[in-house]
N, C-alpha and C positions, 0 to 999 in steps of 0.2 A: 751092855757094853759091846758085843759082840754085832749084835744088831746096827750100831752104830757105825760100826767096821766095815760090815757088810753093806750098808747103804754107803759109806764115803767111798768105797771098793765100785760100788756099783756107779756111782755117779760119776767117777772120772773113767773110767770104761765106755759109758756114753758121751761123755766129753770127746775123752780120745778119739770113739769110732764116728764122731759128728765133725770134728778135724781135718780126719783119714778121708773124708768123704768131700768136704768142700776142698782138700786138695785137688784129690781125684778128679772135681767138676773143674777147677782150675788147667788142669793138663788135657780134659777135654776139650775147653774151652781154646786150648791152646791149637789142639790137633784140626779143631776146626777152623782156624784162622787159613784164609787162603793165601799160604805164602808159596811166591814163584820167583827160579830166578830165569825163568824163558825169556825176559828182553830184558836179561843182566843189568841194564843203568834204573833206574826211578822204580825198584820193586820192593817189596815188602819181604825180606829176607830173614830175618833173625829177632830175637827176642829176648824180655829180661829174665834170667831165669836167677832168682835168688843174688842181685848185682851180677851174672858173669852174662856176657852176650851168648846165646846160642843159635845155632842157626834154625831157621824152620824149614830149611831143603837139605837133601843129600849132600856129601862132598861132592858125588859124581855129579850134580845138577849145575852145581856153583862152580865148578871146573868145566864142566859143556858148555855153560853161558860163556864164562868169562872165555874159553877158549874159543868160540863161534867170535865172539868182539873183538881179539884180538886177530884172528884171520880177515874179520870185514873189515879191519878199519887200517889193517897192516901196522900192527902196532909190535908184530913179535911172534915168535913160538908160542904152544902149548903152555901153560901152568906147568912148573915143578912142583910148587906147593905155595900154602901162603898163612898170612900172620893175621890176626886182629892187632892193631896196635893203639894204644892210646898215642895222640901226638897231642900236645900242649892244653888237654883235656878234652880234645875230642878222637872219636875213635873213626879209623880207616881200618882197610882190607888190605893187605900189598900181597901181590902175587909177583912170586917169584918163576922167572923163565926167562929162555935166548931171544934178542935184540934179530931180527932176518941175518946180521951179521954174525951170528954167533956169540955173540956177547953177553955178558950177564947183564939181567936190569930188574927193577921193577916196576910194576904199575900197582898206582893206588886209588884207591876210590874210597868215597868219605860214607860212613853208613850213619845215616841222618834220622836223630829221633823221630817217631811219628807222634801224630797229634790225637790219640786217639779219646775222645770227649763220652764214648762209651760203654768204657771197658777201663778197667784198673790194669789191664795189660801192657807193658809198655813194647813196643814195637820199633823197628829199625827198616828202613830201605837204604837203598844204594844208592847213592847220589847220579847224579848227568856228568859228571865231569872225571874222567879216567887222565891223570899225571905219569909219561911213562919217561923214565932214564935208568941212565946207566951208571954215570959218574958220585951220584946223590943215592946209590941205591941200598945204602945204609947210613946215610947222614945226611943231614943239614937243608932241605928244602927240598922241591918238587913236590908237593904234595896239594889237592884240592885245598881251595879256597873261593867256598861260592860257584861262579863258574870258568873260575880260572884258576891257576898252578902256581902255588909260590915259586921263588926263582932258585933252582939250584949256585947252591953258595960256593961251590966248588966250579964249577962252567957253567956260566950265565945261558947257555943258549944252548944246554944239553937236558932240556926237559917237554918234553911233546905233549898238548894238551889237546884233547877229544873229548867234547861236548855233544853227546848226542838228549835226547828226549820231545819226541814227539813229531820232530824235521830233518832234515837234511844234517848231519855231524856239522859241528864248526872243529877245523881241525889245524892247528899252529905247527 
């Protein structure tokens, strides 16, 4: 009986540390994904980690970018901070910071599943299309849609839409 013990003992010990191990290749697997956010719109930023999105760059990276875009394209201040949000089951980024006028707003950008056909990893980039206001910047629209901005429900014509990827910005 004891014998018995000892082998059941012994065999989920190998189980476990055979587990421990293809996790392990898993978060390798991960570390070696080249995720960037150096031209902040259309990059491979974050990941599925157990359902919650995680980033695969530094805050200070995703804060550099997005603040470099927002100086190019005069969209605003620095980043204060910013959210992952789901909005009507797809998920954005909104970063929070001042309008040139001082104002508070946000900008959002959509993080777009990736297609990835060889790897069980799911992966996320950042969309082309950055929505920034002021009036909608805790409710009701302005937000990516493809490559345009739904319309803020609160002032129809206080949401700035900046499409870059690949060319010249298209910028509303």
């Amino acid at each position: 009986m004891k014998k018995i013990v000892y082998l059941i003992t012994f065999l989920a010990l190998i189980v476990a540390c055979s587990n421990e191990n293809s996790n392990s290749e898993g978060l390798n697997a991960k570390q070696k994904l080249e995720f960037s956010a150096k031209n902040f719109v259309n990059s491979t930023i974050a990941y599925d980690n157990k359902g919650e999105i995680t980033f695969g760059v530094t805050k200070d990276e995703l804060y550099n970018s997005f603040n470099a875009y927002a100086t190019k394209f005069e969209i605003g201040s620095h980043a204060e901070s910013y959210l992952i949000e789901d909005i009507d089951g797809k998920n954005y980024i909104r970063f929070y910071h001042k309008s040139n006028n001082g104002l508070e707003q946000v900008s959002t950008i959509a993080l777009i599943k990736n297609k990835n056909k060889d790897s069980s990893l799911i992966t996320y980039r950042s969309g082309r299309t950055v929505c920034t206001t002021i009036e909608c910047a805790n409710c009701c629209g302005c937000i990516p849609d493809g490559d345009y901005c739904t319309k803020c429900e609160i002032a129809h014509l206080d949401c700035k839409r900046t499409t870059t990827g690949g060319s010249d910005p298209i910028s509303e």
